[in-house]
C-alpha positions in Angstrom: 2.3 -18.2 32.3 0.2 -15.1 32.9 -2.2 -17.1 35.2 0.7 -17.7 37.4 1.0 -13.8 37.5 -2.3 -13.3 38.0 -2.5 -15.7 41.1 1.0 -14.4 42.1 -0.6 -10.9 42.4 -3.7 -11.2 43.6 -1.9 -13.4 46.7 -0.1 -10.0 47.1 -2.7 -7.9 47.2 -4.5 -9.9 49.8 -1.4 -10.7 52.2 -1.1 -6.7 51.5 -5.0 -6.0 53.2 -4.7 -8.6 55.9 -1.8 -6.7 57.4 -3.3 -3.8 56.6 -6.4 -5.1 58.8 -4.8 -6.4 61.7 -3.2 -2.7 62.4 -5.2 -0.9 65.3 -6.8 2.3 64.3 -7.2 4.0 67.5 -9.4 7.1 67.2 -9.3 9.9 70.5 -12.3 9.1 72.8 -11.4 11.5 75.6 -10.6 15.1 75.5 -9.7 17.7 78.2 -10.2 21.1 77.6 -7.9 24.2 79.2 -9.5 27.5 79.3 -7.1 30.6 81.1 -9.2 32.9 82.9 -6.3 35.4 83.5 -6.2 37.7 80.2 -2.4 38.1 80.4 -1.3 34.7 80.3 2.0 34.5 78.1 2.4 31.7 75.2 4.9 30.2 77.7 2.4 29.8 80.7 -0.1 28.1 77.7 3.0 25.8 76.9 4.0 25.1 80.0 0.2 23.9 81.2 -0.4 21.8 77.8 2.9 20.3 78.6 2.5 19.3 81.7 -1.1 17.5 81.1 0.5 15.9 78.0 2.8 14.5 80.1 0.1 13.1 82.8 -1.6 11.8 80.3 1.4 10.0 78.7 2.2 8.5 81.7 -1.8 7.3 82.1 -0.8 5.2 78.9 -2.7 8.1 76.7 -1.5 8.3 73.0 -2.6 10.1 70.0 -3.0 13.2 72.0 -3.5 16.4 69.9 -3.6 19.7 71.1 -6.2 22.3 69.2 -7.0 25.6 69.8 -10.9 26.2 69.3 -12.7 29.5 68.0 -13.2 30.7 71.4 -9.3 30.7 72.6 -9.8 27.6 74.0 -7.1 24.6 74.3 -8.3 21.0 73.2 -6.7 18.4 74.2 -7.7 14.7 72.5 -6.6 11.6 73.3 -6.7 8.2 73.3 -6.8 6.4 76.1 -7.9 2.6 77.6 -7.7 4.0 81.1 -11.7 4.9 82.2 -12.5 8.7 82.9 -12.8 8.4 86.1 -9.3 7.2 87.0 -8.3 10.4 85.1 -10.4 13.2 86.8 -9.0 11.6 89.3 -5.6 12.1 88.8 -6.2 15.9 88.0 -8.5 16.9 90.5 -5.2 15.4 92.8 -3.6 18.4 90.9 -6.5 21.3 91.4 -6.3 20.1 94.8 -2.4 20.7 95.1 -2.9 24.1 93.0 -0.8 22.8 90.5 -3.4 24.8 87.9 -4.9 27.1 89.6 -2.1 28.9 91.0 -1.8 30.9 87.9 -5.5 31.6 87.8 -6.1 28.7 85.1 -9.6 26.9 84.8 -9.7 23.4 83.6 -12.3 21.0 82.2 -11.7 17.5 83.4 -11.8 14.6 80.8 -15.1 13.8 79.0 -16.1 10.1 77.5 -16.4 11.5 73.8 -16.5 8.9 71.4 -15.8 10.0 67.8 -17.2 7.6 65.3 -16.4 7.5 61.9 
């Protein structure tokens, strides 16, 4: 009787870790940093930038994205995305050309390939 609880469980346990295994674990490998030049830029102004490259990058297929604010008064944005770097400097140099950013005197560091490992 008990060995039929032991096999019982330990056929749990290991259906348990295979579905655990087959879920992706997707880490951010790009990030885009925002740094205002203008010293009297208003929370809203911040919002309203963060919100709008969050939304690019959502509709580039980017998820994960976190939004950090460094030591420095910078804005960190990571992501994940499958799309290649270049495909995304490309879509926001489209906006620095169009002065989407820099019409309110904002500065913005295109995407970089970081990889985080773990």
């Amino acid at each position: 009787m008990q060995l039929k609880r032991y096999i019982g469980a330990i056929i749990f346990i290991l259906s348990f870790l295979a579905v655990i295994s087959q879920q992706e674990f997707n880490v951010p490998n790009q990030e885009i940093v925002l740094e205002f030049n203008h010293v009297e830029v208003t929370s809203n102004e911040a919002q309203t930038a963060v919100a709008h490259v969050k939304q690019q990058l959502q509709g580039l297929g980017a998820n994960q994205i976190k939004v950090q604010q460094t030591a420095q008064g910078k804005l960190k944005i990571t992501y994940y995305s499958d799309a290649d770097v270049a495909s995304i400097k490309k879509t926001f140099s489209k906006d620095l050309d169009n002065k989407t950013f820099s019409k309110n005197n904002r500065k913005t560091e295109l995407p970089t390939n970081t990889k985080y490992r773990l």
